[in-house]
N, C-alpha and C positions, 0 to 999 in steps of 0.2 A: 589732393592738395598736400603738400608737405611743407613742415615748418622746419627754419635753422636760425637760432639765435632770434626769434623773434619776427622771422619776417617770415612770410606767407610766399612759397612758390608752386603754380600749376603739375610743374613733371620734375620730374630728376635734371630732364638736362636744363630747365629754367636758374635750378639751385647751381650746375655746376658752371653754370656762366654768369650769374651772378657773383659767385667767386673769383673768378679769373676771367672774365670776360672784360671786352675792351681792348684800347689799343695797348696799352703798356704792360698791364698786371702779369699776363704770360711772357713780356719777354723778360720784365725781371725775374720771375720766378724761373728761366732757363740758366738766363745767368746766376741765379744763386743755385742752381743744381752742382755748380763747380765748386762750391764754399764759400764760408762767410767773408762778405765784400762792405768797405767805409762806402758811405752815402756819395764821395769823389771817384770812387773806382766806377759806382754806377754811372754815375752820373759822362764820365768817360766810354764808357760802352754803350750810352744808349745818348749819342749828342748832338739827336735831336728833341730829345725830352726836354721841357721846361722846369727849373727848376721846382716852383709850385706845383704840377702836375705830377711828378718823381714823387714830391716830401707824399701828397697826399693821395697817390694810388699807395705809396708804402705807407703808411698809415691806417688806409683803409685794410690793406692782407695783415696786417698786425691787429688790427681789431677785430680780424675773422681767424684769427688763430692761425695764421699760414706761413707768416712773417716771426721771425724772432730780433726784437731792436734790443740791442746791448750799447748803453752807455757808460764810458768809463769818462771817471771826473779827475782821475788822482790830480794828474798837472795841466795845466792848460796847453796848446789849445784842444776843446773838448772834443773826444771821440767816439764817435756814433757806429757798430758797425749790423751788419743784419746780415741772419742766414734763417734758413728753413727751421720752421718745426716739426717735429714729429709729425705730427697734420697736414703741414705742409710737403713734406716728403713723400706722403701717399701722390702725389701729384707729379711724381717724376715723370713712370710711365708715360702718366699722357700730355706730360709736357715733353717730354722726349719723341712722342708717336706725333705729335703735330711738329716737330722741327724735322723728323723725318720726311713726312708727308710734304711740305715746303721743299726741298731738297729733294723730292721725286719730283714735283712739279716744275721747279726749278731747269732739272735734268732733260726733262719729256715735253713739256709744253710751253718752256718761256717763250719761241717763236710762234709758238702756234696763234696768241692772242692779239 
């Protein structure tokens, strides 16, 4: 059993998909591999995400330490923008090795199926 932040997971790979697991969390965190992105540029790259669905998978990688949300107040309108943390940047690799792996299967088996 291993604990993170308080929650209980069976193996390693239970914790690492509890992180990033699901439909969206990895593809934003690809897109933030390229630098920090306004909550519109995502929202523009991935359009089919729902806006509630966006706020609150980013939300959730900020509450796990993966996300970095920076808001600036000086003048209106207000500006939200997010990039990776240190923690979060452990995560390139293998967010890199699954955009790869997609892109071989892409290449080799999209008629096949």
């Amino acid at each position: 059993m291993y604990k993170f932040k308080g929650k209980d997971y069976p193996c390693c790979a239970s914790l690492t998909m509890g992180l990033i697991g699901g439909k969206w969390k990895t593809v934003i965190l690809y897109h933030l591999i390229g630098g920090t992105l306004r909550y519109n540029e995502l929202r523009k790259l991935m359009p089919t995400v729902t806006e509630r669905t966006l706020s609150l998978q980013l939300k959730t990688l900020e509450e796990d330490g993966i996300v970095k949300r920076k808001v600036y107040t000086s003048k209106p309108p207000l500006k939200v923008e997010y990039s990776l943390t240190e923690f979060g940047k452990t995560l390139v690799p293998l967010i890199q090795s699954i955009a790869n792996w997609g892109d071989f299967v892409i290449e080799n088996y999209s008629e096949s199926f």
